[in-house]
mmJSON file of the N, C-alpha and C atoms, coordinates in Angstrom:
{"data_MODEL":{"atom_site":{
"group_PDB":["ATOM","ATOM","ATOM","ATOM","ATOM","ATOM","ATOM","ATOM","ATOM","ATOM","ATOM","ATOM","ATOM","ATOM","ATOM","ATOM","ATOM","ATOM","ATOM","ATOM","ATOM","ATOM","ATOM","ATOM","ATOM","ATOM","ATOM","ATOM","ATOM","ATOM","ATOM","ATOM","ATOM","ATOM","ATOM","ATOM","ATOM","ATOM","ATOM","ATOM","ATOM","ATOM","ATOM","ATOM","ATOM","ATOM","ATOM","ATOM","ATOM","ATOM","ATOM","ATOM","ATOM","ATOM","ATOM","ATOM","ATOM","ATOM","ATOM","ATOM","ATOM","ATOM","ATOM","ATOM","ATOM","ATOM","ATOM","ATOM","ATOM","ATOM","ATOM","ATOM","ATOM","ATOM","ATOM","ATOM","ATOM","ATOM","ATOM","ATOM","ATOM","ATOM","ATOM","ATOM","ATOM","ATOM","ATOM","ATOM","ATOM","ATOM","ATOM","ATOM","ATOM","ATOM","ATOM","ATOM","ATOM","ATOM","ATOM","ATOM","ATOM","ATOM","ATOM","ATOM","ATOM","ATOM","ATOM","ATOM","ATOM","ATOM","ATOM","ATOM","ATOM","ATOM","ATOM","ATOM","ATOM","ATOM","ATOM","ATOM","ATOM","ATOM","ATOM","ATOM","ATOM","ATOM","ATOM","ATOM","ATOM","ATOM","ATOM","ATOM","ATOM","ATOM","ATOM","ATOM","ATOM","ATOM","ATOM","ATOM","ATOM","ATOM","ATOM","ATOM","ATOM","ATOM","ATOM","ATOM","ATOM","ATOM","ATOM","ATOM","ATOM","ATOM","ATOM","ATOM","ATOM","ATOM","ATOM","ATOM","ATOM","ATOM","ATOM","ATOM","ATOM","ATOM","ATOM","ATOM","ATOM","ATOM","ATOM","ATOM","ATOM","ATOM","ATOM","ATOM","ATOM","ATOM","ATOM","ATOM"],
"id":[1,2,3,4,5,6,7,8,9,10,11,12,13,14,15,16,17,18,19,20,21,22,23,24,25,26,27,28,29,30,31,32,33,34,35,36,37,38,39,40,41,42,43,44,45,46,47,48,49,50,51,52,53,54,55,56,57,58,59,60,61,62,63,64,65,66,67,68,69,70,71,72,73,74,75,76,77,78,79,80,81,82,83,84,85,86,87,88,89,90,91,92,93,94,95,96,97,98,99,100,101,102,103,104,105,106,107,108,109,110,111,112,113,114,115,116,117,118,119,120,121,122,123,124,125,126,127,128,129,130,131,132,133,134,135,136,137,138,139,140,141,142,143,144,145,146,147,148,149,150,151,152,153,154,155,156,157,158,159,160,161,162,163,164,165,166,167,168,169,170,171,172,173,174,175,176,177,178,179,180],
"type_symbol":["N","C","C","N","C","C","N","C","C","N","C","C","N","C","C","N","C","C","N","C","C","N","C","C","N","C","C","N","C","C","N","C","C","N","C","C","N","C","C","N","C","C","N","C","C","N","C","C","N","C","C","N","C","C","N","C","C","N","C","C","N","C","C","N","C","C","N","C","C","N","C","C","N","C","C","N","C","C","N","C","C","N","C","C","N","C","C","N","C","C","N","C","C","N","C","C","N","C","C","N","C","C","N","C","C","N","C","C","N","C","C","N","C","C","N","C","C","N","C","C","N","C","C","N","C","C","N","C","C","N","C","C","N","C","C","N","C","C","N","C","C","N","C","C","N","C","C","N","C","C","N","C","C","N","C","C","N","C","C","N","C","C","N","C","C","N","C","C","N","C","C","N","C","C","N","C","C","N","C","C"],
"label_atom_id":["N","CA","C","N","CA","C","N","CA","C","N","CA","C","N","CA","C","N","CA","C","N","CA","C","N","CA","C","N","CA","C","N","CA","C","N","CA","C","N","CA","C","N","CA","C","N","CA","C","N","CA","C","N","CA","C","N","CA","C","N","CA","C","N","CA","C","N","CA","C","N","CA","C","N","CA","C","N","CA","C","N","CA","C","N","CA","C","N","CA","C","N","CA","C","N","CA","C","N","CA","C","N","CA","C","N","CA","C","N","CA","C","N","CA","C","N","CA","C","N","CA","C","N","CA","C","N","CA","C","N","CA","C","N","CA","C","N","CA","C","N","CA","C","N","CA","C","N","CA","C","N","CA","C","N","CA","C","N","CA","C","N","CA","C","N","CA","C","N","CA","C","N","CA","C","N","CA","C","N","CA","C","N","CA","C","N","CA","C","N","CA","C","N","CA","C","N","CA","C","N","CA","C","N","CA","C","N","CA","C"],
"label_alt_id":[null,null,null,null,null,null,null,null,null,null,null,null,null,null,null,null,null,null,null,null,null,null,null,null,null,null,null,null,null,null,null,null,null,null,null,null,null,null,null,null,null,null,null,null,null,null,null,null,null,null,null,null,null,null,null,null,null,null,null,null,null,null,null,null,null,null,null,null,null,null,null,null,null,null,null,null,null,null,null,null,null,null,null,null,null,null,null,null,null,null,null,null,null,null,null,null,null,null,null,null,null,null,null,null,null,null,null,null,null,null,null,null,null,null,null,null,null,null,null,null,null,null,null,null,null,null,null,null,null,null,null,null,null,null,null,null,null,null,null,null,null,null,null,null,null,null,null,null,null,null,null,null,null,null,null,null,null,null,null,null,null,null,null,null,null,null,null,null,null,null,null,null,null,null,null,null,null,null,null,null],
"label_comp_id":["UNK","UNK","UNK","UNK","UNK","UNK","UNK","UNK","UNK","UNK","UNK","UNK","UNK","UNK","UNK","UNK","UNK","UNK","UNK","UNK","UNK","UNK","UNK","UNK","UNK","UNK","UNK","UNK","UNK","UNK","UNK","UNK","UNK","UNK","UNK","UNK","UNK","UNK","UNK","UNK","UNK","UNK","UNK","UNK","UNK","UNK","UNK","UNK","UNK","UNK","UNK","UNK","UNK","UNK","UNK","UNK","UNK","UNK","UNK","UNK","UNK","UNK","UNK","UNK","UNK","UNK","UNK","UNK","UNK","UNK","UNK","UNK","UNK","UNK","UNK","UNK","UNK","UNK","UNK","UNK","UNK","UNK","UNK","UNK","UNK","UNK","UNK","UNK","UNK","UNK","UNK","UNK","UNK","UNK","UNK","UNK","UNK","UNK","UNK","UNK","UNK","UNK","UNK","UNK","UNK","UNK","UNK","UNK","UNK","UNK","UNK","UNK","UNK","UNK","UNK","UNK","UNK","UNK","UNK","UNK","UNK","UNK","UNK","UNK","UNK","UNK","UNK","UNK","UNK","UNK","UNK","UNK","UNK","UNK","UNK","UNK","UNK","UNK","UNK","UNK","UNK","UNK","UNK","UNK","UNK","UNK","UNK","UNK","UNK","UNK","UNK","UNK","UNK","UNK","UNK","UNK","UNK","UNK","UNK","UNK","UNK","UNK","UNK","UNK","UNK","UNK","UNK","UNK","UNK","UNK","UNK","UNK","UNK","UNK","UNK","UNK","UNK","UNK","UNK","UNK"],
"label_asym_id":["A","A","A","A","A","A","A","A","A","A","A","A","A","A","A","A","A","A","A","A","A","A","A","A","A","A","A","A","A","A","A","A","A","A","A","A","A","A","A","A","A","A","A","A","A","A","A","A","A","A","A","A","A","A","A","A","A","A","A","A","A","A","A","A","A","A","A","A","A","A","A","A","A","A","A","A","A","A","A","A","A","A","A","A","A","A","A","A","A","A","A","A","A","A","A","A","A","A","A","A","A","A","A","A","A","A","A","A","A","A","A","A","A","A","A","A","A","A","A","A","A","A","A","A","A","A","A","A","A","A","A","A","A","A","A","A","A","A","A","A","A","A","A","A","A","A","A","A","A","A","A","A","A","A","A","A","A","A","A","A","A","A","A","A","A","A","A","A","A","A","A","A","A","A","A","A","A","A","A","A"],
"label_entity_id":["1","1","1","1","1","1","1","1","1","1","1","1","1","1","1","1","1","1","1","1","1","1","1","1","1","1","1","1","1","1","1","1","1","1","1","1","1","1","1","1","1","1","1","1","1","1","1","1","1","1","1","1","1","1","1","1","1","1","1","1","1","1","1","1","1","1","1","1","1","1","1","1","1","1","1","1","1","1","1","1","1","1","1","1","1","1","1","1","1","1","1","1","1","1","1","1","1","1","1","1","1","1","1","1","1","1","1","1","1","1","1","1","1","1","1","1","1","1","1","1","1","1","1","1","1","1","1","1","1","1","1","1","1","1","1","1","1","1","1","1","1","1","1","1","1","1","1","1","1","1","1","1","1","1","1","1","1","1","1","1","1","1","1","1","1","1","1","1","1","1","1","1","1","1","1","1","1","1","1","1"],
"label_seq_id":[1,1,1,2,2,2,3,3,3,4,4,4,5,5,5,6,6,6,7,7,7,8,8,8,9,9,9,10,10,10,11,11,11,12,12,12,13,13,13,14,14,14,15,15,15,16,16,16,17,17,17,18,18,18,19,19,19,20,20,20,21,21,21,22,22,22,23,23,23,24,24,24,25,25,25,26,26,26,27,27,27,28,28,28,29,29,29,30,30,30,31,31,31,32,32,32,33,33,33,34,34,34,35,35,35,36,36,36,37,37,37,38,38,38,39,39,39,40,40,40,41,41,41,42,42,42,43,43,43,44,44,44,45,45,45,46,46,46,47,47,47,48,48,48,49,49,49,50,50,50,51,51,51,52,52,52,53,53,53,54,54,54,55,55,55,56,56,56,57,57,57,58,58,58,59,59,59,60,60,60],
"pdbx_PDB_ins_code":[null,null,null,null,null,null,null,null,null,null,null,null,null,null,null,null,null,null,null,null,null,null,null,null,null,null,null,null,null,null,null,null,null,null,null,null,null,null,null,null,null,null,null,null,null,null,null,null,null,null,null,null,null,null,null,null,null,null,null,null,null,null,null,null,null,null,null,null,null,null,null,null,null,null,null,null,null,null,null,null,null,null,null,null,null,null,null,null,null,null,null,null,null,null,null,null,null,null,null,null,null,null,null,null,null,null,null,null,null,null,null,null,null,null,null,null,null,null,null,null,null,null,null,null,null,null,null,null,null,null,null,null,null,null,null,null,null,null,null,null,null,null,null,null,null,null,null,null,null,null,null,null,null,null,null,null,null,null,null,null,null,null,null,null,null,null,null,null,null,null,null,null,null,null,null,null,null,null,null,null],
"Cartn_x":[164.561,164.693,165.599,165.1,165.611,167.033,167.795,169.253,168.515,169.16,169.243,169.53,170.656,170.046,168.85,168.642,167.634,166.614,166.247,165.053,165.417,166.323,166.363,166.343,166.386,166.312,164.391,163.988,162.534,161.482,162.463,161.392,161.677,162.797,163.242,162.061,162.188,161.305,159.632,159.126,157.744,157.866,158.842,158.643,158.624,158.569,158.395,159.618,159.498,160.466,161.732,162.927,163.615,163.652,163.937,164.345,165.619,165.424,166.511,167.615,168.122,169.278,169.248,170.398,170.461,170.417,170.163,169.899,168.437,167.71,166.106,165.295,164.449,163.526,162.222,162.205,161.182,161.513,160.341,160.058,159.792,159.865,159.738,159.349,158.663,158.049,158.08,158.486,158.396,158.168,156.929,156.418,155.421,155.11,154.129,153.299,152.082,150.767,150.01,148.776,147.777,147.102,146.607,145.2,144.173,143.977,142.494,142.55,141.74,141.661,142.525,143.149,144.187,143.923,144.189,144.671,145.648,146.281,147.269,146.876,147.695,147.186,148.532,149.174,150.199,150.369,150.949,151.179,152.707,152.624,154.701,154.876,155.833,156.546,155.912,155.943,155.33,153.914,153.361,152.14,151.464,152.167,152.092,150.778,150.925,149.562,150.906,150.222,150.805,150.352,150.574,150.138,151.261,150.909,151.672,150.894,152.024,151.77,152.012,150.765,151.207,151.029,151.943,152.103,151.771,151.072,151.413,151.566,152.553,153.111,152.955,152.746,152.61,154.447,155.408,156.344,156.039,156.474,156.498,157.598],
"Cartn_y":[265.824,267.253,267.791,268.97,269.543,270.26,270.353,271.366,272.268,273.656,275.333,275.078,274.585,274.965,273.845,272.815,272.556,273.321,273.761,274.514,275.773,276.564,277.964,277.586,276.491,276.157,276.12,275.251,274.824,276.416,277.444,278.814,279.492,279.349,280.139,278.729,277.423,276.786,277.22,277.883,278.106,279.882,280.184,281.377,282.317,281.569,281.956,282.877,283.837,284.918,284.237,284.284,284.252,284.055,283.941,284.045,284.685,285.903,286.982,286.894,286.322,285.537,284.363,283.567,281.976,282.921,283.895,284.387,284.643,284.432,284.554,284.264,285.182,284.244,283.1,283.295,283.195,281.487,281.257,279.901,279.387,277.712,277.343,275.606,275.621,273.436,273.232,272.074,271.126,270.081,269.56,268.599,268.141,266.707,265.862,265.548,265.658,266.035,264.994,264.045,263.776,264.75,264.754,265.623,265.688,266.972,267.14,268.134,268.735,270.141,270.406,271.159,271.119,272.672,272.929,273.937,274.434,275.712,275.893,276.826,276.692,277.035,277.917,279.115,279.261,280.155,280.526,281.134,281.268,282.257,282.429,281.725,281.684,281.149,281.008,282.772,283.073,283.449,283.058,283.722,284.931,285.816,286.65,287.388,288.68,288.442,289.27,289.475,289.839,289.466,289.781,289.357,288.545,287.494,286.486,286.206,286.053,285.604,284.36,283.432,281.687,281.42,281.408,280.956,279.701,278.622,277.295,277.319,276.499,276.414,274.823,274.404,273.138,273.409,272.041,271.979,270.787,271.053,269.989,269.351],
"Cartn_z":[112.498,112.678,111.557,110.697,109.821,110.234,109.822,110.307,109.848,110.048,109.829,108.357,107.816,106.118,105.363,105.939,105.572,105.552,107.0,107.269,106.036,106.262,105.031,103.705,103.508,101.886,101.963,102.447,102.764,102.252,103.189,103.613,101.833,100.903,99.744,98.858,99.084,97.915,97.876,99.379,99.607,99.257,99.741,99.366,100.452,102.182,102.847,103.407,104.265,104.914,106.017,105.589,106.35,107.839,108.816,109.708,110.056,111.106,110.871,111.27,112.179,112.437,112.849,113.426,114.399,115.85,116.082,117.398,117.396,116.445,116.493,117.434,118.171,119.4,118.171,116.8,116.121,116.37,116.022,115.756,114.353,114.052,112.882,113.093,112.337,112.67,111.734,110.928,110.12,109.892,109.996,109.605,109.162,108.54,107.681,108.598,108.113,108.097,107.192,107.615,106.558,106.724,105.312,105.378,106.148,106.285,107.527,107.668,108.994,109.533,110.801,111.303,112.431,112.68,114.303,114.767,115.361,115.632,115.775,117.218,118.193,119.25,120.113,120.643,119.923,121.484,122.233,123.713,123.636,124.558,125.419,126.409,126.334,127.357,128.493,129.305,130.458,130.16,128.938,129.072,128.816,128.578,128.258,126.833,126.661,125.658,124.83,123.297,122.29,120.928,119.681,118.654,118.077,117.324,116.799,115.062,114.856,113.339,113.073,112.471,112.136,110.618,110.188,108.39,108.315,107.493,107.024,105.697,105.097,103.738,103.643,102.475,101.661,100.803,101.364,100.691,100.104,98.844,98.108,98.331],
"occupancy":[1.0,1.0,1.0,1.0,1.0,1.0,1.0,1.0,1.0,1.0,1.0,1.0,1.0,1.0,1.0,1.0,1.0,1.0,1.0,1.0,1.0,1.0,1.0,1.0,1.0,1.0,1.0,1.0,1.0,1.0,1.0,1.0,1.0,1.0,1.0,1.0,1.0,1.0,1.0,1.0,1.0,1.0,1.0,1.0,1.0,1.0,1.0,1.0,1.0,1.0,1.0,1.0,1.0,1.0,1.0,1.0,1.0,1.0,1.0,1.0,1.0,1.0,1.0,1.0,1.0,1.0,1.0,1.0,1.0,1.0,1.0,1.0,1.0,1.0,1.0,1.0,1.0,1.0,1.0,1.0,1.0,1.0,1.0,1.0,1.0,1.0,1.0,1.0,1.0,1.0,1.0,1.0,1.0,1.0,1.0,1.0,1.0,1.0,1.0,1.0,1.0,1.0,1.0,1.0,1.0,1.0,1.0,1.0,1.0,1.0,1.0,1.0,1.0,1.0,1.0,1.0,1.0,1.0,1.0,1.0,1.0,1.0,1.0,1.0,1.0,1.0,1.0,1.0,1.0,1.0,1.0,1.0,1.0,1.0,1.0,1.0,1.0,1.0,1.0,1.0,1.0,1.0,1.0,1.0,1.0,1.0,1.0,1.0,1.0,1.0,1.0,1.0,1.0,1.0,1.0,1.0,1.0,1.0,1.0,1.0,1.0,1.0,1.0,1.0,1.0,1.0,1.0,1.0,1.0,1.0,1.0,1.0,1.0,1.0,1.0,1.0,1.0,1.0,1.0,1.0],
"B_iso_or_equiv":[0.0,0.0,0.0,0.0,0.0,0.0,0.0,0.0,0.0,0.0,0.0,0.0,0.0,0.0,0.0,0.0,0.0,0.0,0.0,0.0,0.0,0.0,0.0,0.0,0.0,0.0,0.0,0.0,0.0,0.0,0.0,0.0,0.0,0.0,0.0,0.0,0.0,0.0,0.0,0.0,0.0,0.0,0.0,0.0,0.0,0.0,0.0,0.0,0.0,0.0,0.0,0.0,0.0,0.0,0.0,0.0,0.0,0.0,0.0,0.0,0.0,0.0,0.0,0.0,0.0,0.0,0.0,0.0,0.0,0.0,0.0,0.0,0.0,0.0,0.0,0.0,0.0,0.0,0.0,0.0,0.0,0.0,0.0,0.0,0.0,0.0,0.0,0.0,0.0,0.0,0.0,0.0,0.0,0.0,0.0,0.0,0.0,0.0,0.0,0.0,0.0,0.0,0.0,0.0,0.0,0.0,0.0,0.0,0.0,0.0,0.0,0.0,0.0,0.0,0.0,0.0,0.0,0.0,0.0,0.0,0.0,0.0,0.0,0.0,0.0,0.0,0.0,0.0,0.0,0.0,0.0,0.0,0.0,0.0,0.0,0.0,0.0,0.0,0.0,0.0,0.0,0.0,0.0,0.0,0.0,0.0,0.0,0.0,0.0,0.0,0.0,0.0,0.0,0.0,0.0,0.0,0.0,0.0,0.0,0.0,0.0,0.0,0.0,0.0,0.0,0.0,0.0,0.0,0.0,0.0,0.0,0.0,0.0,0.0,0.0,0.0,0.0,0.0,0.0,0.0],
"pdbx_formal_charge":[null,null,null,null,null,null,null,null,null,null,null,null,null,null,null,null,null,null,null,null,null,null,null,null,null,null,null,null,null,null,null,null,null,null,null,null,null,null,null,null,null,null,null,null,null,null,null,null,null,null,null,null,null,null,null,null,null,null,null,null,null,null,null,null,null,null,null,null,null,null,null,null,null,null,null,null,null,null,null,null,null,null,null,null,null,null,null,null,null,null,null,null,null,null,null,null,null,null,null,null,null,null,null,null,null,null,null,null,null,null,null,null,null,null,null,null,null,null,null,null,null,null,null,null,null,null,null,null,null,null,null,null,null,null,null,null,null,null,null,null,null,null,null,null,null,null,null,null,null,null,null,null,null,null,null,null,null,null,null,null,null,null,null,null,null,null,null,null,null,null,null,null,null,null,null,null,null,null,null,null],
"auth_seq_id":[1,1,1,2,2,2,3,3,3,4,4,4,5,5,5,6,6,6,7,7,7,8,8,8,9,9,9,10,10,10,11,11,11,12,12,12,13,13,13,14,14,14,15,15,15,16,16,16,17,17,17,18,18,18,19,19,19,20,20,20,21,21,21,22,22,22,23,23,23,24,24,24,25,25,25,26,26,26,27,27,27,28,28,28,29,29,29,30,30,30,31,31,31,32,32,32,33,33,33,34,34,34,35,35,35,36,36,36,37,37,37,38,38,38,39,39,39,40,40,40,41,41,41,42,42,42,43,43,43,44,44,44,45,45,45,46,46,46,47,47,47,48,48,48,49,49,49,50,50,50,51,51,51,52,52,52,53,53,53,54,54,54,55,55,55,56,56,56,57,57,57,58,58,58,59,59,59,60,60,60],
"auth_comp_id":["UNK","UNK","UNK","UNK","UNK","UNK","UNK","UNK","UNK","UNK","UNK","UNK","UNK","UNK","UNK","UNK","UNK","UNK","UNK","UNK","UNK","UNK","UNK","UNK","UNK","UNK","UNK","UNK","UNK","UNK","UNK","UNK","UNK","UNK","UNK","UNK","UNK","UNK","UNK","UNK","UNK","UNK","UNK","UNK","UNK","UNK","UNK","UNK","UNK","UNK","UNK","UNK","UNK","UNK","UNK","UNK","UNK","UNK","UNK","UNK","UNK","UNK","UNK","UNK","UNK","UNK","UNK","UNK","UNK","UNK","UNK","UNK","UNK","UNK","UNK","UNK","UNK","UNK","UNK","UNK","UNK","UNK","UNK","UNK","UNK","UNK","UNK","UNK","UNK","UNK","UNK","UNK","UNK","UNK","UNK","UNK","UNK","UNK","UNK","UNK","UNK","UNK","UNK","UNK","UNK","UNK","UNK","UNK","UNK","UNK","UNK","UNK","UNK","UNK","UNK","UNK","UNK","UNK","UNK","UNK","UNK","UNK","UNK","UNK","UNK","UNK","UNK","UNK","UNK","UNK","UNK","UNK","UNK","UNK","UNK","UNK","UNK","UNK","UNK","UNK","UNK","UNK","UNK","UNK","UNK","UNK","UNK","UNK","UNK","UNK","UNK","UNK","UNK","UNK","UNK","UNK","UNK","UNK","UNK","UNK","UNK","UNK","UNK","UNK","UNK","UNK","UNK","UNK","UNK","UNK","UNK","UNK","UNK","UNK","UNK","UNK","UNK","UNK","UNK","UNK"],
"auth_asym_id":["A","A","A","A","A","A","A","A","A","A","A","A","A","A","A","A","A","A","A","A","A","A","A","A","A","A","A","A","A","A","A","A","A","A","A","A","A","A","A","A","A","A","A","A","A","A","A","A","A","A","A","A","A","A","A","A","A","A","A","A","A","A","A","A","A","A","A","A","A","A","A","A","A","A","A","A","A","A","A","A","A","A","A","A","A","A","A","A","A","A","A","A","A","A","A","A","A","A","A","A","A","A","A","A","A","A","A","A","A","A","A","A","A","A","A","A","A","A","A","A","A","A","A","A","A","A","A","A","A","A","A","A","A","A","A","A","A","A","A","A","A","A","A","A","A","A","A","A","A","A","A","A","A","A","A","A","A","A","A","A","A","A","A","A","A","A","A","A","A","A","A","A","A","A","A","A","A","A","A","A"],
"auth_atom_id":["N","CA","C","N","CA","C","N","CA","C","N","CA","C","N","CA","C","N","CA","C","N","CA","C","N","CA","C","N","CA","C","N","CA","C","N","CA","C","N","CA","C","N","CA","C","N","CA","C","N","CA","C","N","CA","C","N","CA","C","N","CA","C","N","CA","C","N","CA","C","N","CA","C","N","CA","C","N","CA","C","N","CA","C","N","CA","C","N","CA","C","N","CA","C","N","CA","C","N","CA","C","N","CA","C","N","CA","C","N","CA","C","N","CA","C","N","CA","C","N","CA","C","N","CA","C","N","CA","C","N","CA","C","N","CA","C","N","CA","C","N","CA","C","N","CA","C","N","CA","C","N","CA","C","N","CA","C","N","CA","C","N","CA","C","N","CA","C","N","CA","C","N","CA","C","N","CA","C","N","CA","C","N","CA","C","N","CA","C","N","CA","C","N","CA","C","N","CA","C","N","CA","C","N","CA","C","N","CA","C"],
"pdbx_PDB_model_num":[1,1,1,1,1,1,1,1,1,1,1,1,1,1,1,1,1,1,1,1,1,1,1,1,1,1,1,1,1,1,1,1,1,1,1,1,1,1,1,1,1,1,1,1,1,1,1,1,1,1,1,1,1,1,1,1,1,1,1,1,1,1,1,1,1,1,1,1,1,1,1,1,1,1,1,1,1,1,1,1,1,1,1,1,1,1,1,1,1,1,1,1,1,1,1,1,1,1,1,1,1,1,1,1,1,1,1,1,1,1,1,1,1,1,1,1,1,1,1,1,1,1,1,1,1,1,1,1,1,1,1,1,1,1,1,1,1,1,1,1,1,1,1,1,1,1,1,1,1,1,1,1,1,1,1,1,1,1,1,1,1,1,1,1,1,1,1,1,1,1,1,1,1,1,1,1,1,1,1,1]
}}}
């Protein structure tokens, strides 16, 4: 498991957006992957409906 500046270094090398504070409800995953096709399948807590946004980034 990445620490918090690991993870914020990770999001500035891809390019990706911050996370707005350490009080964030947002989420973040990190990890290795072989190649293939995968889905991302993505709900609340309670279930709830809403729109969600899912980024994937290739870190080198």
């Amino acid at each position: 498991m990445l620490a918090a500046a690991e993870l914020s270094a990770a999001f500035v090398q891809v390019g990706a957006f911050a996370l707005a504070s350490s009080a964030s409800k947002d989420a973040a995953l990190f990890i290795t992957l072989t190649p293939g096709n995968y889905t991302a399948q993505v709900r609340s807590a309670d279930s709830t409906a809403g729109t969600i946004l899912v980024e994937v980034y290739e870190v080198p």
